[in-house]
Structure formats: structure tokens, C-alpha cells
C-alpha positions as a Python dict, from the first residue, in 0.01 Angstrom:
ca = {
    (1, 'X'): (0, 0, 0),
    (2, 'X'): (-293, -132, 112),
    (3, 'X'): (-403, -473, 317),
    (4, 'X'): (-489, -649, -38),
    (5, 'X'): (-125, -594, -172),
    (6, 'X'): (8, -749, 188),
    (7, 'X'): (-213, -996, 183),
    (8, 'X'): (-46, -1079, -205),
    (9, 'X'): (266, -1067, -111),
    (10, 'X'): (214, -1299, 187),
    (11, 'X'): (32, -1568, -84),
    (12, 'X'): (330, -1515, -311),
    (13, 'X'): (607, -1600, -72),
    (14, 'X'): (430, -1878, 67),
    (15, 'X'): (399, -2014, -261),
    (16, 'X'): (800, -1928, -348),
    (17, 'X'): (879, -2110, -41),
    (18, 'X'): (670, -2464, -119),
    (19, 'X'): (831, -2451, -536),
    (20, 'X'): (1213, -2378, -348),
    (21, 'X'): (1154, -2728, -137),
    (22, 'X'): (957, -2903, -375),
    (23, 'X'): (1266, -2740, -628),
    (24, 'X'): (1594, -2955, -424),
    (25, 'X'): (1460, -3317, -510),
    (26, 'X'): (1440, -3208, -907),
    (27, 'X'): (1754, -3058, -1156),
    (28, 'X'): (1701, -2717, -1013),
    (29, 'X'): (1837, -2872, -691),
    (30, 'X'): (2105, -3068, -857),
    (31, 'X'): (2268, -2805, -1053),
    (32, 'X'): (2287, -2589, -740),
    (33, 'X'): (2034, -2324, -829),
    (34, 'X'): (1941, -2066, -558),
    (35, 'X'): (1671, -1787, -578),
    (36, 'X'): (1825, -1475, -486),
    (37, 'X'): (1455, -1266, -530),
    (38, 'X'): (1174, -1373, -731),
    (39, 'X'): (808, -1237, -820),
    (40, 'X'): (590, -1217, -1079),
    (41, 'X'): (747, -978, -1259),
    (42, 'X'): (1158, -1066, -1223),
    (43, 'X'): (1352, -1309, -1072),
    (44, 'X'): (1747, -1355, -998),
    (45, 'X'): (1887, -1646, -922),
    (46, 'X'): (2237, -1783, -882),
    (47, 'X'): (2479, -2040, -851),
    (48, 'X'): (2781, -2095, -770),
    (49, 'X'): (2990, -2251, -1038),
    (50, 'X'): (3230, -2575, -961),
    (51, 'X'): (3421, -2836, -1118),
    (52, 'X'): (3107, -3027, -1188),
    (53, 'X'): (2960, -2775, -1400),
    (54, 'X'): (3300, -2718, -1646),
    (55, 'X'): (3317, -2886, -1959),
    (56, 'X'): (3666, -3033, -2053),
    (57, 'X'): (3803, -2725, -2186),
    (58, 'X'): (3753, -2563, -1807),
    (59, 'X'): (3511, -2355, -1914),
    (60, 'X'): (3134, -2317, -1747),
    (61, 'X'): (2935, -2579, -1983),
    (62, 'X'): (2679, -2367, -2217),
    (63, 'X'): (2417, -2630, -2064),
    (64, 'X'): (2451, -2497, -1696),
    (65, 'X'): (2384, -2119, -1855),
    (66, 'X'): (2127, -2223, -2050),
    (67, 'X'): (1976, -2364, -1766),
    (68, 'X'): (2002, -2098, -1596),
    (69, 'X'): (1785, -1860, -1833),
    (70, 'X'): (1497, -2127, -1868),
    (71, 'X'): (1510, -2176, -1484),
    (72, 'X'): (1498, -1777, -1347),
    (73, 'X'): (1218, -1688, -1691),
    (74, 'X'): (1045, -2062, -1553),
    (75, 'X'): (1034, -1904, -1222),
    (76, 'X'): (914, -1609, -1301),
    (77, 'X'): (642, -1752, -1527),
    (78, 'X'): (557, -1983, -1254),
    (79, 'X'): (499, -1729, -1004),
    (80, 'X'): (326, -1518, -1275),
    (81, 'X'): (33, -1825, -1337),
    (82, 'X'): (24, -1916, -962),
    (83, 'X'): (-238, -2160, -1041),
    (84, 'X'): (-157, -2251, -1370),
    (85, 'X'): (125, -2497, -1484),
    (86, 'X'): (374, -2326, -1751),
    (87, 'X'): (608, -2504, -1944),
    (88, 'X'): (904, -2354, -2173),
    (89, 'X'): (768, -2359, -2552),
    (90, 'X'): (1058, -2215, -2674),
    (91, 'X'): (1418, -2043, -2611),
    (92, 'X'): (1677, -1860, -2785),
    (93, 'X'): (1997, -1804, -2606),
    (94, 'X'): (2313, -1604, -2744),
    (95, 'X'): (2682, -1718, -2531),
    (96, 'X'): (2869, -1406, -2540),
    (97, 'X'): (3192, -1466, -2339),
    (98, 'X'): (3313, -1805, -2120),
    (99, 'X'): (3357, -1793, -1771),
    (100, 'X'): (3606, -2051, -1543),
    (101, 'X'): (3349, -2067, -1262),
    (102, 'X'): (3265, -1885, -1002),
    (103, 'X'): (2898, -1765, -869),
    (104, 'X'): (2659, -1661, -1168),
    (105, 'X'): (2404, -1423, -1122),
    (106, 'X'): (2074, -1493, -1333),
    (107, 'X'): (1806, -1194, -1416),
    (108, 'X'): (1491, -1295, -1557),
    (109, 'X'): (1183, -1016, -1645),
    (110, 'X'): (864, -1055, -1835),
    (111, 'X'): (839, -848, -2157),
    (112, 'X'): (466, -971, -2274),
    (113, 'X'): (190, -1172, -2180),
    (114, 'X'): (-78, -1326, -2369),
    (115, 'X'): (-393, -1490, -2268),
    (116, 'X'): (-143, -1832, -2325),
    (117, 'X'): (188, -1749, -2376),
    (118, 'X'): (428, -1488, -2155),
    (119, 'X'): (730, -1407, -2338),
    (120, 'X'): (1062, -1347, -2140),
    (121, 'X'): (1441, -1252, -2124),
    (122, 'X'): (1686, -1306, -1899),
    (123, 'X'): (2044, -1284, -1860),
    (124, 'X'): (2391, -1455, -1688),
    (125, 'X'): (2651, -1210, -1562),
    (126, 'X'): (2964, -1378, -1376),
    (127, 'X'): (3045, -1258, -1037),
    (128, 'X'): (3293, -956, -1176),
    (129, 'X'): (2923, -857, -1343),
    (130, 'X'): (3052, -937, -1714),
    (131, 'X'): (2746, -1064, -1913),
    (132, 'X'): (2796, -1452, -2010),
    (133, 'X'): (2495, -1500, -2179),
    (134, 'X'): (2123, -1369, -2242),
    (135, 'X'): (1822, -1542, -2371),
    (136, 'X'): (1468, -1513, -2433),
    (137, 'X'): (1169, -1733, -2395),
    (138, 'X'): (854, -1818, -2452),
    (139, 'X'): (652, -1979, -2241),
    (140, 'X'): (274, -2198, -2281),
    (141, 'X'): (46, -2201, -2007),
    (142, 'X'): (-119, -2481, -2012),
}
């Protein structure tokens, strides 16, 4: 490793840190997300699951895990286009199993990049590691 890829890194968690205070005032904040690791390349992120977040059958709402993909593949596309603006152009997600609560663990990676679009998946495992939910996404940089 050489003084470039420091110097990188350095730029890249400085720019994590201002998007994680800039992220409390906005949903991010308000569902309870939390970056666990994130670069350009993959992201986790987590949160832990409450009352607020069931839907009346007691069950983790499929909003809050869907909101979880777009907001770890976001992240990552964010930090991917550091000075660019991405938005989410498009999402698939498949619900596999329901969970009660608890923390959720997000994983988001890139799988291809265009000169305007990155394409990503991610996945929701609950805190026994069962997979939840996984999703892909595409997403425009604008």
C-alpha cells in the first residue's frame, strides 16, 4: 500500500463521517439505521428492530427491509460517485422469511457499473444470520 491509497482512504472516511451526521436529521436517522462498514465497494449496515418497526401482525414491516436494501446499495453508490449525486432508479426485492425484531444486519456490494448507472445487491439476515430478504438495484447518477 502506498501513500495514494492512505491518502484515499483518509478522503473516504472523512466523507462517510459528514453523510452519517448529515444522515440523523433525514429517514436514515429515523428508522434507526447504523453503518456497521462502508466503502465503495460494500457496505453493512444495521438496525436494531423495535416495536415501531412491526406491522400489526408482529412481524418486522417489509418497508423497514426494504429500506434497508436501498439504504446499504444507496450507501455504497454514494461513496462509489463521491462527487456525484445517485439516486435509486430502480429495485427488486424478494421477502424470504419474517422476523419478530431484533438487530438486522444489511450487506450491500456492487455487481456493475456503467458510465451512469451502478447496479447492486444486497441482503437482510436477522441476528441468528437467517436471510430475511435480498434485493437488487439500480442506481442513476445524475
Amino acid at each position: 500500500m502506498d501513500e495514494k491509497w492512505f491518502v484515499q482512504q483518509a478522503d473516504q472516511a472523512g466523507h462517510l463521517t459528514r453523510l452519517a451526521e448529515r444522515a440523523q436529521s433525514t429517514f436514515w436517522g429515523l428508522l434507526g439505521c447504523e453503518v456497521v462498514q462502508a466503502n465503495a465497494s460494500k457496505a453493512t449496515i444495521c438496525l436494531d428492530a423495535s416495536p415501531q418497526h412491526l406491522n400489526l401482525l408482529g412481524l418486522v414491516h417489509g418497508g423497514v427491509l426494504m429500506s434497508l436494501l436501498d439504504n446499504a446499495m444507496g450507501l455504497v453508490a454514494m461513496l462509489s460517485e463521491a462527487n456525484e449525486r445517485a439516486v435509486t432508479a430502480s429495485m427488486n426485492t424478494h421477502f424470504l422469511t419474517s422476523s419478530k425484531g431484533g438487530v438486522l444486519t444489511c450487506e450491500a456490494g456492487l455487481v456493475h457499473r456503467t458510465e451512469r448507472t451502478l447496479t447492486l445487491k444486497a441482503e437482510v439476515k436477522d441476528d441468528a444470520g437467517k436471510l430475511l430478504a435480498w434485493g437488487s438495484g439500480a442506481y442513476r447518477i445524475l
